[in-house]
N, C-alpha and C positions, 0 to 999 in steps of 0.2 A: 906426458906430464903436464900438470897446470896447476893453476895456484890459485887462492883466493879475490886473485887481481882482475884475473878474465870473470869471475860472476860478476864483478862489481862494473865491468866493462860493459858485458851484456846487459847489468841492469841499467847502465847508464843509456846505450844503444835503445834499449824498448822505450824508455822514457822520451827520449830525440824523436823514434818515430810514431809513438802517440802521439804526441805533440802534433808533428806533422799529417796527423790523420785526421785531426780534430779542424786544421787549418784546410786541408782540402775541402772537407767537409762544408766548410764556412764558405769558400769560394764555391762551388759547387752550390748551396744554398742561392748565393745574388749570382750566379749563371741561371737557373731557376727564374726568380725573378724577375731579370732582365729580360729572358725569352717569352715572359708572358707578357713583362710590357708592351714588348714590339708588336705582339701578336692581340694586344687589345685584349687581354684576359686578366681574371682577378690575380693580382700579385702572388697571391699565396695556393692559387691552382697547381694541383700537382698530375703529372706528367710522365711517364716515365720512355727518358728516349732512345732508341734505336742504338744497338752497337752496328755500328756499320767498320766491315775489315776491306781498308783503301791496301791491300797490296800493289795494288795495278794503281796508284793516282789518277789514272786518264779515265778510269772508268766513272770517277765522280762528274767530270765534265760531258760524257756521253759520246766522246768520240776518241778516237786513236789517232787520227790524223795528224793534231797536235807534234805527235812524236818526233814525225820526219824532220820538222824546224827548231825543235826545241835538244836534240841531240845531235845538232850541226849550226857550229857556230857560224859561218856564209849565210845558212838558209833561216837562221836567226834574223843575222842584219838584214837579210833581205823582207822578212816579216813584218820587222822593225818598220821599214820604210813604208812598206801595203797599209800597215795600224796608224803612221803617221798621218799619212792619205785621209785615211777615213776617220779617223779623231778630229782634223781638223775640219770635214764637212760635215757631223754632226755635233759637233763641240755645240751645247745651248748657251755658253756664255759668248759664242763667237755671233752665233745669229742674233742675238741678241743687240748686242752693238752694232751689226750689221743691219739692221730693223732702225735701229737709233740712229746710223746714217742716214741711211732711208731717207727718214722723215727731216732730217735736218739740213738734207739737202734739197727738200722740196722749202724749207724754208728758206732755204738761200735762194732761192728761185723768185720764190714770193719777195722776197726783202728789195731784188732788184726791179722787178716789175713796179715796186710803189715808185718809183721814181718817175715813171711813164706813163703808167696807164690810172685812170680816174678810178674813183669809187662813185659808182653806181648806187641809184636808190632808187624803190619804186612801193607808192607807197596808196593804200586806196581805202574808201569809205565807204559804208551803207548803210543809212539808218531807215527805221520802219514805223510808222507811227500808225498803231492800230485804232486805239480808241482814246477819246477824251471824255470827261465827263469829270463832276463834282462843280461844288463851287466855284463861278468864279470864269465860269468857260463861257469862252467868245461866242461860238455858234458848233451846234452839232456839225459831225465828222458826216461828210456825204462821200456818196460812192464818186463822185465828179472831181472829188479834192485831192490836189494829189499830195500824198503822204507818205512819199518816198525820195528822200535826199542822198547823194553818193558825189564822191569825189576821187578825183584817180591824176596821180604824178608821176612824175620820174622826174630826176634829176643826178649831175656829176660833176665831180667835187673834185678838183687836182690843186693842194696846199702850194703856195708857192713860197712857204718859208717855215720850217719847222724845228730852226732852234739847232738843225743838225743831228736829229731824230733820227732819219732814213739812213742816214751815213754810218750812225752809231750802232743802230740795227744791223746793217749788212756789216761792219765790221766785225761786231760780237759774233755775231752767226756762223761768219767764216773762221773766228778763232775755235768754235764751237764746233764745227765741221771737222778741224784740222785736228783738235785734242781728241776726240771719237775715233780718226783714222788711229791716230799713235798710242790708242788705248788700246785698238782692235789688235794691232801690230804687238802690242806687248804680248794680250790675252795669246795673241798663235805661237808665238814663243813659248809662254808659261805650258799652255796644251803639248808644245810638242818635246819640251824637256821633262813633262810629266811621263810620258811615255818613254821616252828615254828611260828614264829614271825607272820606270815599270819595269820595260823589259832589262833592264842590267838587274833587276830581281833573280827573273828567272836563270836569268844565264847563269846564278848560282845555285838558287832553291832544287833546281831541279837534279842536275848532278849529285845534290848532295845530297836526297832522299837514297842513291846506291851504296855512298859513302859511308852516312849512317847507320845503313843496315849491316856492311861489312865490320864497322865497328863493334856495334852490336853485340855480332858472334863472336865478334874474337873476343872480346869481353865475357861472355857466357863463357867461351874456353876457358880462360885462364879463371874463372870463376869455380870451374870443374875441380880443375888442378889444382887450386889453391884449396879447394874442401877436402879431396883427398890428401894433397898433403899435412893439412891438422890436423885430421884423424888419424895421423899417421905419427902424430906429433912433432912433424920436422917443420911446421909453421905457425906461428902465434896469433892470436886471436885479433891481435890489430891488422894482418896480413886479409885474413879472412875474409873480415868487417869492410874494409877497405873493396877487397875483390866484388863483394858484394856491391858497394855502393856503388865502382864502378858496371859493375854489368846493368843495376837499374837505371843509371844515369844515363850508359848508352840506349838502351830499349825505350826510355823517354826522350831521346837527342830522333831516334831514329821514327818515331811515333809523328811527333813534331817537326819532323820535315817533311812529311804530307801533308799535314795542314799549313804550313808556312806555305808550301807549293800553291794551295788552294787559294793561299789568301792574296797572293802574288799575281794568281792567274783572277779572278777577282778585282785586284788594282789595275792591273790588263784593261782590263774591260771597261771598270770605271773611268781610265783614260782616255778611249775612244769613245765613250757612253754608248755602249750595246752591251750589253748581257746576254751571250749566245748559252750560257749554262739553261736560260729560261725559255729557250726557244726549241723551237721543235729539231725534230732529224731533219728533217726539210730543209730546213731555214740555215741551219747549220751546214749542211752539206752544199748551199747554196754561196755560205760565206767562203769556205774553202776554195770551193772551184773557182771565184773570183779572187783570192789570194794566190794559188795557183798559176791563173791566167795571169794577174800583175806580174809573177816573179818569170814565168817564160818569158812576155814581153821585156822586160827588165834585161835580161840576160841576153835576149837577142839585137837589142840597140846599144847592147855595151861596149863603149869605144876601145879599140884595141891600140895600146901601148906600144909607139916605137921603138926598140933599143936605139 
């Protein structure tokens, strides 16, 4: 049995999700867009992109190896510690400031030297006098005259009172030096709680790509069940509606945790600044076996706990 209320329901429902069709659409549209900005192409170029099906997530990143660390929370942390490693020696904001030491400590260098050593000058001349002539001239230039003057110095200068100049220099320099170290000090910090913070990503995302898939189906289930039984009449059309929305919700929950994975294993990387998705099987398989190697040696100097 049913009544005049469920068409009105259904028509209400088609309405909702036009709506929402029209808004994908529109997103979908500046998706568009956006990938043609990046890509340095006319805005309104069109495109049409690749369905790509991530059942396996790892196979977007080109390797499986991944797996053994990321479905074991131990060889997590211990991953953890190998991306710490290596985030902090190629971090560009850490060399960076480390370049800016550098040099600021060659300036503290220089700052105390002026106390001691002179400033040197050397300083020289040569003039050439080829021809004279016009009005006004003494006697012609002969080959016997000479018309070649030069002058050559050196000299060295040591102030012996400068207001307190040299003192003011090497102090600022060394304040200067000192705020650079406890700047670098922070930047290794901020690097290495970014990775933290990266990998406690994955240590969910990833898990929950099997969670969502289970959801999923069971959602499709009782989606089944719930069609059969309105045709059967022993369920009302809000039942139905509902079973519906969730089984799409799951199938989009479950969609969406592959690319959350992806964009997590992405933050990964932007943390350590390497991008192994860009690099070859080679290079890749090269990072590994040096993660590998870190985590044996790791394990084999691990202090063992007295009771």
């Amino acid at each position: 049995m049913a009544g005049p209320e469920e068409v009105y329901r259904w028509e209400n429902q088609i309405a909702n999700s036009r709506q929402l069709v029209l808004l994908a659409e529109s997103t979908t549209l500046d998706a568009i867009n956006a990938v043609n900005r990046v890509l340095n192409r006319p805005l309104q170029a069109p495109f049409v992109p690749e369905e790509v099906d991530f059942k396996d997530p790892l196979t977007a990143i080109g390797s499986q190896r991944p797996h053994q660390y990321l479905a074991n929370e131990k060889a997590l942390n211990e991953m953890r510690d190998f991306l710490i490693k290596e985030g902090l020696l190629a971090s560009p904001e850490i060399k960076q400031l480390e370049a800016a030491i550098e040099a600021r400590e060659r300036s503290l260098t220089a700052a105390k030297r002026d106390f001691w050593l002179p400033t040197f000058e050397l300083a020289g001349d040569v003039t050439e006098q080829f021809v004279r002539e016009g009005a006004g001239k003494d006697r012609p230039l002969t080959a016997d005259v000479d018309s070649t003057n030069w002058t050559a110095g050196v000299s060295g200068e040591i102030p012996i009172f400068t207001s307190g100049r040299k003192t003011a220099t090497l102090s600022r320099t060394r304040e200067e030096l000192s705020g650079l170290k406890y700047q670098r000090n922070s930047t290794e910090q901020q690097v290495e709680e970014r990775i933290y913070n990266a990998v406690h990503l994955l240590r969910s995302s990833y898990p929950s790509i099997g969670l969502s898939r289970d959801a999923a189906r069971a959602a499709q289930l009782n989606l089944e069940l719930i069609t059969d039984k309105y045709t059967r009449g022993t369920k009302s059309i809000i039942d139905l509606i509902d079973a519906q929305n969730q089984a799409l919700t799951s199938d989009q929950q479950a969609v969406n945790a592959v690319y959350d994975f992806l964009i997590d294993m992405m933050t990964v990387q932007r943390s350590i600044s390497r991008f192994l998705f860009y690099e070859s099987k080679e290079e890749q398989d090269a990072w590994y076996d040096q993660l590998d190697k870190f985590i044996q040696e790791k394990r084999r100097v691990r202090p063992v706990l007295k009771k």
